[in-house]
TORTOR-28637 format. One record per residue (C-alpha): residue number from 1; residue in one letter; z, x, y. Coordinates in nm, 2 decimals, always signed. Example, Ala and Ser with C-alpha at 12.3 -4.5 7.8 and 13.67 -1.06 7.14 Angstrom:
residues 2
+------+------+--------+--------+--------+
| resi | resn |      Z |      X |      Y |
+------+------+--------+--------+--------+
|    1 |    a |  +0.78 |  +1.23 |  -0.45 |
|    2 |    s |  +0.71 |  +1.37 |  -0.11 |
+------+------+--------+--------+--------+
This chain:
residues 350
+------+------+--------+--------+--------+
| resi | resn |      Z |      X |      Y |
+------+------+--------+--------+--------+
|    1 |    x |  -8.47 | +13.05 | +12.61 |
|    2 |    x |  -8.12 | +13.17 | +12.68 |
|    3 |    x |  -7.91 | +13.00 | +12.95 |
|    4 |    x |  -7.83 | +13.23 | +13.20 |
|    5 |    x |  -7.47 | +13.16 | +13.20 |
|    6 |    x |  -7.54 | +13.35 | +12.87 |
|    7 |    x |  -7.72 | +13.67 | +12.95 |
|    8 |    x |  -7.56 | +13.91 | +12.81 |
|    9 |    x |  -7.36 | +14.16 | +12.98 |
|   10 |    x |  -7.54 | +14.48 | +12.96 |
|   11 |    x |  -7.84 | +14.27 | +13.10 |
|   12 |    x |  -7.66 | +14.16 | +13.42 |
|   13 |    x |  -7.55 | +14.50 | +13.47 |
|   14 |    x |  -7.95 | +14.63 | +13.48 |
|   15 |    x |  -7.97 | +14.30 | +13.75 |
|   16 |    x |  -7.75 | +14.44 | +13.93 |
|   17 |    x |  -7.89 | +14.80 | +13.94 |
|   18 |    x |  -8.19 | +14.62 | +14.13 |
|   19 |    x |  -7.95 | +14.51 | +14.39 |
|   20 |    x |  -7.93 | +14.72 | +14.74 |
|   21 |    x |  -7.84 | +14.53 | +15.00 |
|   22 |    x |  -7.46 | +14.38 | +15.06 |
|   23 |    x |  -7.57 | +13.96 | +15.10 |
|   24 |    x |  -7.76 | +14.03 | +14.78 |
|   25 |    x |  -7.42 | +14.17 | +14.59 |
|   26 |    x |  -7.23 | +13.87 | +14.75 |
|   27 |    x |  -7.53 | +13.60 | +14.61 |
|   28 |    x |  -7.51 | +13.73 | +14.29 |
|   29 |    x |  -7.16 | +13.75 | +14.26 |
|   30 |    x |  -7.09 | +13.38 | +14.33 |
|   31 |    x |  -7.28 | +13.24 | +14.03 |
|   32 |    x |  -6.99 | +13.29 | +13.75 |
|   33 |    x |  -6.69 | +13.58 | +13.69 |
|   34 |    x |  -6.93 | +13.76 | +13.46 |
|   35 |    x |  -7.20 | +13.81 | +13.72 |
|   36 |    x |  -6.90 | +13.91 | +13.96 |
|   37 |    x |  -6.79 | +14.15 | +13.66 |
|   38 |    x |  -7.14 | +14.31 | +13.68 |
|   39 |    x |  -7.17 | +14.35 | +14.02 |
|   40 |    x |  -6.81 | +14.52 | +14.12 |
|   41 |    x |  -6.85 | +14.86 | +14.01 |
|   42 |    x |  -7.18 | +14.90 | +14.19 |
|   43 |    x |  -7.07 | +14.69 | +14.49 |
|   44 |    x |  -6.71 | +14.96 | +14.57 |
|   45 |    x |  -7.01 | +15.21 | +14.55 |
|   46 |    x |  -7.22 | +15.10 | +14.85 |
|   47 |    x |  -7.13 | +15.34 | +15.05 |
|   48 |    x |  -7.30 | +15.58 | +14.87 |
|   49 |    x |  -7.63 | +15.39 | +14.89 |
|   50 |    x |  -7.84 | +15.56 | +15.13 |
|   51 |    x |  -7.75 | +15.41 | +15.42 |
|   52 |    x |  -7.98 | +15.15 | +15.59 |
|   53 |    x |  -8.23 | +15.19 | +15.91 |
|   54 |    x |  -8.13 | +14.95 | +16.19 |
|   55 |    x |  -8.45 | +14.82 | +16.35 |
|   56 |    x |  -8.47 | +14.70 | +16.73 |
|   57 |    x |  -8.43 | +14.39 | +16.78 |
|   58 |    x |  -8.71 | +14.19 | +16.93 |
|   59 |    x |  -8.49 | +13.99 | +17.16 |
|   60 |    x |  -8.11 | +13.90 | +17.28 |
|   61 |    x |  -8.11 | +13.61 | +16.96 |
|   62 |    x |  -7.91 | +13.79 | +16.77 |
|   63 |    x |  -8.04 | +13.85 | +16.49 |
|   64 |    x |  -8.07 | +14.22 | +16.34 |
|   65 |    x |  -8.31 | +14.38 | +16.07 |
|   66 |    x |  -8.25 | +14.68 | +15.84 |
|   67 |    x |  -8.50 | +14.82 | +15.65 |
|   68 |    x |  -8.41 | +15.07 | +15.31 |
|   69 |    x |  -8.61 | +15.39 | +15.31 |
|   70 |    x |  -8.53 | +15.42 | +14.89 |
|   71 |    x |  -8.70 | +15.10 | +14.80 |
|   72 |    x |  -8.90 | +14.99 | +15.15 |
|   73 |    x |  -8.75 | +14.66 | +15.16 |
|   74 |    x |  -8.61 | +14.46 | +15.48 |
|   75 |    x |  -8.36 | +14.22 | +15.51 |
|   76 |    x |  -8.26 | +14.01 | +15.79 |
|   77 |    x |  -7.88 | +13.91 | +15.94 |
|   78 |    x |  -7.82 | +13.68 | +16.18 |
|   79 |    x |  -7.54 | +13.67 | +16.41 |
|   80 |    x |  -7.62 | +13.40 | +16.69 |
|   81 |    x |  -7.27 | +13.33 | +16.81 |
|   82 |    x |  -7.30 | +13.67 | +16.97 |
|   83 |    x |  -7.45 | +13.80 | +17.31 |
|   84 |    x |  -7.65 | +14.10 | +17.19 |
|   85 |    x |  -7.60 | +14.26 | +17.57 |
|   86 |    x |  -7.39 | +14.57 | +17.55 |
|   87 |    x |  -7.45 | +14.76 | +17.28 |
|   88 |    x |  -7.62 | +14.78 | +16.95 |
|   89 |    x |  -7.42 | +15.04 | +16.78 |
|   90 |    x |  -7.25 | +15.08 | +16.46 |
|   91 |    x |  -6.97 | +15.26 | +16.34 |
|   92 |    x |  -6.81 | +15.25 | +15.95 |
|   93 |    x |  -7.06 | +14.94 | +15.89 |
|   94 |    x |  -6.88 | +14.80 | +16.19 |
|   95 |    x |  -7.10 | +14.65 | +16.52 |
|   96 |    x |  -6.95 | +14.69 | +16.92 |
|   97 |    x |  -7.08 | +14.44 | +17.08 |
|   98 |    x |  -6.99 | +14.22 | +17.34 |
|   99 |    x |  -6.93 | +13.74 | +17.32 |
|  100 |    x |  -6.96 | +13.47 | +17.50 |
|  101 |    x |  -6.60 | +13.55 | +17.64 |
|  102 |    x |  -6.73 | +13.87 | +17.79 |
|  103 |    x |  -6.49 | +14.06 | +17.60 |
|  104 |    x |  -6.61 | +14.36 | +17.37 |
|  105 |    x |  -6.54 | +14.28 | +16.95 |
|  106 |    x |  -6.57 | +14.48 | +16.66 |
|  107 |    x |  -6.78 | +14.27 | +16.41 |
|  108 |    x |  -6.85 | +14.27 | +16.03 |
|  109 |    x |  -7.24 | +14.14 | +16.06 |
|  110 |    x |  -7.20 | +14.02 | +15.67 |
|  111 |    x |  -6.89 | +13.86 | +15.67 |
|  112 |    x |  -6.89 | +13.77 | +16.11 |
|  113 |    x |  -6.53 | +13.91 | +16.11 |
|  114 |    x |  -6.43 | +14.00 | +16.48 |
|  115 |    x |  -6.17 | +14.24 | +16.61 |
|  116 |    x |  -6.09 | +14.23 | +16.94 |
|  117 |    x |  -6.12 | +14.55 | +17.19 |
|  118 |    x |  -5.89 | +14.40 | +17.47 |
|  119 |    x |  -6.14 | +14.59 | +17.73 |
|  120 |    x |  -6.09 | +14.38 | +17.99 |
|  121 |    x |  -5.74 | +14.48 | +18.02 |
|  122 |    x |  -5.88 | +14.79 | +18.11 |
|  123 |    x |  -6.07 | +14.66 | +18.36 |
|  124 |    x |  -6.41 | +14.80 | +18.18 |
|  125 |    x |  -6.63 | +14.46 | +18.15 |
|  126 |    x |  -6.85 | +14.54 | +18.41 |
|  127 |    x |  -6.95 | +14.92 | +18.25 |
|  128 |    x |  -7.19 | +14.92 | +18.03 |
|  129 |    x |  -7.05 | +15.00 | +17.66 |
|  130 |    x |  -7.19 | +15.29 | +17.45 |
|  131 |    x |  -7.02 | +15.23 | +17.17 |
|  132 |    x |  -6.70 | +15.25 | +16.98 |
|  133 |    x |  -6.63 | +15.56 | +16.68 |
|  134 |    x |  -6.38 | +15.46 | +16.41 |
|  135 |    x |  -6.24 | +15.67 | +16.24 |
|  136 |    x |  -6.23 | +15.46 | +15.94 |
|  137 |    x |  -6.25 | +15.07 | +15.83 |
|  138 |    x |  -6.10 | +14.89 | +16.11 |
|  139 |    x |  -5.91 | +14.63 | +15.87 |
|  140 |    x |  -5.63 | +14.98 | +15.79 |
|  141 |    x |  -5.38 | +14.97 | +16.05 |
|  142 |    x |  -5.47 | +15.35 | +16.11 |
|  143 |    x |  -5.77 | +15.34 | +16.25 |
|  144 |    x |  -5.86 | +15.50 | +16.56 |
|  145 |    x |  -6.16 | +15.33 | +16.79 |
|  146 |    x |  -6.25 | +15.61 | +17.05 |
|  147 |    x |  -6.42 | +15.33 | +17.35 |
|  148 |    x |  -6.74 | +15.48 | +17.51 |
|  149 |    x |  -6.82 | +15.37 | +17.84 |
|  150 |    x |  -7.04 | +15.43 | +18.10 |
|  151 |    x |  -6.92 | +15.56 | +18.41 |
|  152 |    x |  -6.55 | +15.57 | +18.25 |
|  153 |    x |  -6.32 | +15.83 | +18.10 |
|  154 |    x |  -6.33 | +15.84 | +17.71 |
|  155 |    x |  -6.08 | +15.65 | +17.61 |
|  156 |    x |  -5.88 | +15.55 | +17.26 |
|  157 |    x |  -5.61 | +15.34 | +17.08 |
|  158 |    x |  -5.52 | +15.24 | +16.71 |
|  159 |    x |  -5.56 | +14.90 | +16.57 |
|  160 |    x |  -5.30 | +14.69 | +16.70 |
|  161 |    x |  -5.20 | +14.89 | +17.00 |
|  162 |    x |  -5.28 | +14.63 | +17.32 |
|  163 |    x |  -5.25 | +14.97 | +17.50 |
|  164 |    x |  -5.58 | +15.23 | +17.60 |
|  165 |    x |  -5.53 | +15.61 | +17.63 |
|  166 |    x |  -5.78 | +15.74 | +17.86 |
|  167 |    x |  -5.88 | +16.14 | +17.80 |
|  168 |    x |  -5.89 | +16.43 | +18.09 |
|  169 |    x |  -6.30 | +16.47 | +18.07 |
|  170 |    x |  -6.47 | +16.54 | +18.39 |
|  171 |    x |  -6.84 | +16.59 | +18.22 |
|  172 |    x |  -7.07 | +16.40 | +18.01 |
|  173 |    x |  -7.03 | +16.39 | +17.61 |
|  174 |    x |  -7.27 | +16.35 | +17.37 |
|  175 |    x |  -7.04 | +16.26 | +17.04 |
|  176 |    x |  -6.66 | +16.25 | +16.99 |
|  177 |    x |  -6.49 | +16.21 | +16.67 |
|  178 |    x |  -6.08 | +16.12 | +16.54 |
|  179 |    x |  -6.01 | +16.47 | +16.31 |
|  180 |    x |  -5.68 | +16.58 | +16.17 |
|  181 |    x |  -5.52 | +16.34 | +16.44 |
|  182 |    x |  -5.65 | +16.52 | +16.71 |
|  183 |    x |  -5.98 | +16.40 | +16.90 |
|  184 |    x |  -6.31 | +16.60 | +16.94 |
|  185 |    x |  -6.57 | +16.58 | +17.16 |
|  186 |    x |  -6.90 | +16.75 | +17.24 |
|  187 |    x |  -7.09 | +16.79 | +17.56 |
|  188 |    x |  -7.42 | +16.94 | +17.54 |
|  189 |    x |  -7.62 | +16.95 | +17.86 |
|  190 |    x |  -7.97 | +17.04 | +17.80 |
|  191 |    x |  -7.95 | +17.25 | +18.10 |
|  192 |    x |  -7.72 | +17.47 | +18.07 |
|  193 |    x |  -7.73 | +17.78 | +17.86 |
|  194 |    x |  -7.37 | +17.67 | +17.66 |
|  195 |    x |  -7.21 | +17.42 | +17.44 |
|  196 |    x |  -6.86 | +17.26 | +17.52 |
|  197 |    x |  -6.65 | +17.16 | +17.22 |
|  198 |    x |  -6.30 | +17.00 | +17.34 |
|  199 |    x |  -6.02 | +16.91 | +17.18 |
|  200 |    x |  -5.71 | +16.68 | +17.28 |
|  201 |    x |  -5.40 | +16.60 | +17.08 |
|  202 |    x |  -5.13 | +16.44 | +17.33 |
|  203 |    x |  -5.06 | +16.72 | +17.63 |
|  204 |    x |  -5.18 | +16.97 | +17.35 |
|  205 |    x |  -5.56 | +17.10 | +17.46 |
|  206 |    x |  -5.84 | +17.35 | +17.42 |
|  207 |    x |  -6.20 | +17.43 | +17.44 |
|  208 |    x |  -6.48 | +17.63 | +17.33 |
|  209 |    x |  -6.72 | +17.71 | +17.50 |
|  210 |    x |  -7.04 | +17.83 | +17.28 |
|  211 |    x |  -7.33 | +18.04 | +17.45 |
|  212 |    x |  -7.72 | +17.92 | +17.35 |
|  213 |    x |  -7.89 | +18.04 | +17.06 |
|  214 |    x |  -8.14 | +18.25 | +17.20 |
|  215 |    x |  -8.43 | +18.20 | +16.96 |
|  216 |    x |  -8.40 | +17.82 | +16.95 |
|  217 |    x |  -8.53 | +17.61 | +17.23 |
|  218 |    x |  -8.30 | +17.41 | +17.47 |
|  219 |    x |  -8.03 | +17.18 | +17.34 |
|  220 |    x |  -8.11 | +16.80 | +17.33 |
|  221 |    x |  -7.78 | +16.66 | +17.20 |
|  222 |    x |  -7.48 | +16.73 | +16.97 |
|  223 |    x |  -7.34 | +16.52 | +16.71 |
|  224 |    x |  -6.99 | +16.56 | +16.47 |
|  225 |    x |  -6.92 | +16.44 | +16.18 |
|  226 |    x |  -6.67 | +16.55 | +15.90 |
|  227 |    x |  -6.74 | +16.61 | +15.52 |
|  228 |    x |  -6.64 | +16.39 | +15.27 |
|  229 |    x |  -6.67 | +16.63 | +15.06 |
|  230 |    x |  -6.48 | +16.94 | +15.16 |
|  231 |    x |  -6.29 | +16.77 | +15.48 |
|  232 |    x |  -6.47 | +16.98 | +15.72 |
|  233 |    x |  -6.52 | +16.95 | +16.06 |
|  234 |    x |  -6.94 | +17.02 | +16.16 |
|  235 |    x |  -7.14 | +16.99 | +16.51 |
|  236 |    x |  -7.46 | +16.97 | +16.41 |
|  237 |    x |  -7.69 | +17.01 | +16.76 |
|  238 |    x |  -8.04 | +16.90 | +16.79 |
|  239 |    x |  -8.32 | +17.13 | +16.90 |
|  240 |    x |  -8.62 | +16.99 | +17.04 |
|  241 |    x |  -8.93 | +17.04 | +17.34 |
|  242 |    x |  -9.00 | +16.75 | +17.51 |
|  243 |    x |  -8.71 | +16.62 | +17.71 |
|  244 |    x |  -8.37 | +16.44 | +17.61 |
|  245 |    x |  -8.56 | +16.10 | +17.45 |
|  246 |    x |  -8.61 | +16.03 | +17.09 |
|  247 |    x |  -9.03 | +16.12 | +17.16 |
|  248 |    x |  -8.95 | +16.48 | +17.21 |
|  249 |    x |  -9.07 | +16.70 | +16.96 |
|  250 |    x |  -8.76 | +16.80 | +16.74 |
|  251 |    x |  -8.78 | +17.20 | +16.65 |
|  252 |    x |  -8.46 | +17.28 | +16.45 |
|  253 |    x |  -8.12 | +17.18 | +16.36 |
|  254 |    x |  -7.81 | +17.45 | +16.49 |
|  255 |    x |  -7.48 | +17.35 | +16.22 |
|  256 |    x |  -7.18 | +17.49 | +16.27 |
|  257 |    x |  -6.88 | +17.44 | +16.11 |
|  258 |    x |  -6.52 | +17.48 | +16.24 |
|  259 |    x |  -6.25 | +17.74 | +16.07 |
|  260 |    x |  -5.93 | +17.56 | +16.13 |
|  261 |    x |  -5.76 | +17.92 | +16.03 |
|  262 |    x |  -5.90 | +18.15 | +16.30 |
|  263 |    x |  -5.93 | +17.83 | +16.52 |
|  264 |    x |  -6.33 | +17.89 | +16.59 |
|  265 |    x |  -6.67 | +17.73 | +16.53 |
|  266 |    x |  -6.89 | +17.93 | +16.29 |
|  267 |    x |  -7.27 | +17.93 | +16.19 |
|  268 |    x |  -7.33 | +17.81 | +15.87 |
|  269 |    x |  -7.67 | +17.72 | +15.67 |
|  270 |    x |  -7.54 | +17.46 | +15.44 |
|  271 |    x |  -7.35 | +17.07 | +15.51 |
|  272 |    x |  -7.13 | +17.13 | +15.18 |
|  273 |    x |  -7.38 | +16.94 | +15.01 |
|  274 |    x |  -7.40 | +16.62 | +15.20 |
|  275 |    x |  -7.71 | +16.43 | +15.30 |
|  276 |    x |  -7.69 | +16.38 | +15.71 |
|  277 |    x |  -7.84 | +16.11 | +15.84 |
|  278 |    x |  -7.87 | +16.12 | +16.24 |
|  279 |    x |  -7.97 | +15.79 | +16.47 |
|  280 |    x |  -7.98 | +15.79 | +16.84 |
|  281 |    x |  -7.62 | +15.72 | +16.89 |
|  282 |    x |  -7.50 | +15.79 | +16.57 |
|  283 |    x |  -7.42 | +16.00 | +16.28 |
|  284 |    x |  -7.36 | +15.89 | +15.91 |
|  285 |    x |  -7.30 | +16.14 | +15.63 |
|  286 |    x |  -7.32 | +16.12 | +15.25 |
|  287 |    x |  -7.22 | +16.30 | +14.96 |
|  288 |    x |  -7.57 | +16.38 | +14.81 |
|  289 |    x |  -7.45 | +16.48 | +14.45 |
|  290 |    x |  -7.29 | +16.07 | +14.47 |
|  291 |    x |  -7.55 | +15.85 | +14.65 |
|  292 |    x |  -7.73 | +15.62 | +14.44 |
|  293 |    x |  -8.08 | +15.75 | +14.50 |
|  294 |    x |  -8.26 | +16.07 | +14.36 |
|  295 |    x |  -8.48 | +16.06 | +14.68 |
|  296 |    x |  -8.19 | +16.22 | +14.87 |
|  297 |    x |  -8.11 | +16.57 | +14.90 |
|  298 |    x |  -7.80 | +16.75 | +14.97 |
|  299 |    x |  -7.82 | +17.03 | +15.28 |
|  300 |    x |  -8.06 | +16.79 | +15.46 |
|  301 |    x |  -8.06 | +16.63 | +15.75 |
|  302 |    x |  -8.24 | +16.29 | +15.81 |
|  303 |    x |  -8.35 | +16.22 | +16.16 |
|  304 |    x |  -8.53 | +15.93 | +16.36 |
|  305 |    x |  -8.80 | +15.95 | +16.58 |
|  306 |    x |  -9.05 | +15.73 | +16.76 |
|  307 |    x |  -9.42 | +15.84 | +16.89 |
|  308 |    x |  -9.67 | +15.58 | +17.09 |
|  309 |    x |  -9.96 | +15.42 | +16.86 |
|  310 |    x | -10.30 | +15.39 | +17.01 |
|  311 |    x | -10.22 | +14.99 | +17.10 |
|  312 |    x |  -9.93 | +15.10 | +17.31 |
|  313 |    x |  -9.66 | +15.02 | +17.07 |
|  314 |    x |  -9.41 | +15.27 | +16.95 |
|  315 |    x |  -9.38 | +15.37 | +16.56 |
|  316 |    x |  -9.06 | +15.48 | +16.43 |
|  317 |    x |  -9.08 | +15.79 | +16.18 |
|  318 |    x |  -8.80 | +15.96 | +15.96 |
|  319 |    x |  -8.83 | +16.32 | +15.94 |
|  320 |    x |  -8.61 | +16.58 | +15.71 |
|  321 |    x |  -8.50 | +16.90 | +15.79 |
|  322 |    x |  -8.38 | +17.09 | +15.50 |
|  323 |    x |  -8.11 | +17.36 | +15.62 |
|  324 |    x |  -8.21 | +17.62 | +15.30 |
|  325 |    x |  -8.60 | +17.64 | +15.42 |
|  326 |    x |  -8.55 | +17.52 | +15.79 |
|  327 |    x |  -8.88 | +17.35 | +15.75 |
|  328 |    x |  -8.93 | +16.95 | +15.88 |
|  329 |    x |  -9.09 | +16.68 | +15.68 |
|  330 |    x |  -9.15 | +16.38 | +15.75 |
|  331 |    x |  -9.12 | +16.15 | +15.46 |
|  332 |    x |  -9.15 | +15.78 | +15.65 |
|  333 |    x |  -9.33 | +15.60 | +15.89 |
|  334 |    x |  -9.32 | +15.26 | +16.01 |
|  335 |    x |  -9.60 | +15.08 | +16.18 |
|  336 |    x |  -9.36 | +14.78 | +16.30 |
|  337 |    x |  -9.39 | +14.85 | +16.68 |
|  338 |    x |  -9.01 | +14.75 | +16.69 |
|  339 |    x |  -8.89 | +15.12 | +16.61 |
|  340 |    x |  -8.61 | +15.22 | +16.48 |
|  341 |    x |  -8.29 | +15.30 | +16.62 |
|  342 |    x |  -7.95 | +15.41 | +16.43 |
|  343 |    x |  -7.83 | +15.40 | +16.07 |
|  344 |    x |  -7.60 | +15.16 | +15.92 |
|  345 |    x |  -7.37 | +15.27 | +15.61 |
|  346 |    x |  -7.30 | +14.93 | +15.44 |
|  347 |    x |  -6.92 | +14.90 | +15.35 |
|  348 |    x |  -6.73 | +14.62 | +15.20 |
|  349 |    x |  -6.64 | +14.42 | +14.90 |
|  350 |    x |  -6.84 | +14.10 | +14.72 |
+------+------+--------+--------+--------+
């Protein structure tokens, strides 16, 4: 029988292949330098594993499950030092939630670093916290966290600043995003027969406002992300019957895409071949032709949902809608009556 400080190294790299989930990567990786060997060139690609499905949790213990819709496994992270009372959302692999010191951190659930959001200097504790968008890793001293609050102007700051900037919105936004150094955000009020697309860069503003498709139904929400791929800016904006909650009946996907030369928001029927993958609160996008999983198709959007079971529970579902055929498909369910809730895209090293 071999030792297994002797496996060879092709051998440890098919090991590895089996691996999915980040703790599992930092396990393996610990045993010797040749099992770290095997594992690095897999683990700097994680963020093109389809990204994982954040369960609700079943109480304020903190601890979190995700669940992988490529190979149907769970795993577990626990993070008990926190106060799971704010928020539950999660941004570049990041969490916003708020401690014991009542102050709102940005925290790494696998390796429990914190980064203060020094909200109480704005006086914020007592709204309720949405969320905060990053515009990439908070550990690069460019990141931009855009801080939404309930009740509150949007507000923003770069890592390190102590200072907030608060934006000039008077209405209610469903998704903002850091682009090009400027920030974006959408309002889409369910409502109304228009779509609001702002923009703010110091002093320097404008908005467009974007009449309703006729044919579709009414607006539910909006979401923005930008292509890894191309570098493009998209609003992707959810069509459904039903009301504004994740039961409603979803109906089609509207995608535009913004020409930075004529400085205006055009239909398109394609995501530049990435794989969109849209929670309640949040949006995470993927280069299909990349991610580590055939499963996944490029031009498609991957959306949750929840529907009552006949014992009262809720069951979350994932559903496709493929921008080519406009046709949804649901390809998941899940019977747990804890439902889903967002997507997490894991990021990090071993």
């Amino acid at each position: 029988m071999v030792e297994w400080s002797q496996l060879p190294d092709d051998l440890l790299s098919l090991i590895a292949l089996k691996l999915h989930f980040l703790p599992d990567f930092q396990a393996f990786s610990l045993v010797c330098v040749r099992w770290r060997s095997a594992t690095t060139p897999r683990c700097q690609r994680l963020h093109l594993q389809v990204p994982l499905i954040v369960l609700r949790p079943k109480d304020y213990s903190g601890t979190f499950e995700l669940y992988s819709i490529s190979n149907h496994e769970k795993v577990q992270f626990q993070l008990p030092e926190l106060e799971i009372r704010c928020s539950r959302q999660f941004s570049q692999g990041w969490l916003a939630t708020e401690c014991h010191d009542e102050d709102i951190y940005l925290v790494n659930p696998y390796t429990r670093a914190k980064i203060p959001l020094f909200t109480q200097a704005l006086g914020v504790k007592k709204h309720y916290l949405h969320g905060a968008k990053l515009s990439c890793n908070p550990t690069q001293q460019e990141c931009v966290i855009i801080g939404v609050f309930s009740n509150m102007p949007l507000c923003f700051r770069r890592i390190g600043d102590e200072k907030w900037n608060f934006l000039p919105l008077k209405d209610e936004y469903d998704d903002a995003i850091y682009y090009n150094n400027m920030i974006y955000v959408v309002t889409c009020d369910p409502h109304a027969n228009y779509l609001i697309i702002w923009r703010y860069l110091g002093k320097e503003e404008k908005e467009w406002c974007i009449p309703h498709v006729p044919h579709l139904p009414p607006k539910n929400s909006a979401y923005l992300f930008r292509s890894s791929l191309s570098n493009h800016l998209f609003c992707v904006v959810r069509h459904c019957h039903g009301g504004c909650t994740a039961d409603c009946n979803v109906t089609a996907f509207y995608v535009m895409r913004l020409d930075e030369n004529k400085q205006e928001w055009i239909h398109v029927d394609s995501l530049d071949g990435e794989a969109l993958f849209i929670g309640y609160k949040n949006v995470v996008s993927a280069p299909a032709c990349q991610i580590l999983a055939s499963t996944i198709k490029g031009d498609c959007i991957y959306f949750l949902g929840k529907r009552m079971m006949d014992n009262g529970f809720h069951a979350g579902f994932v559903s496709t809608f493929c921008m080519k055929s406009k046709q949804i498909e649901e390809i998941f369910t899940d019977q747990d009556p804890f439902y889903a809730v967002e997507w997490f895209q894991q990021v990090g090293d071993v």
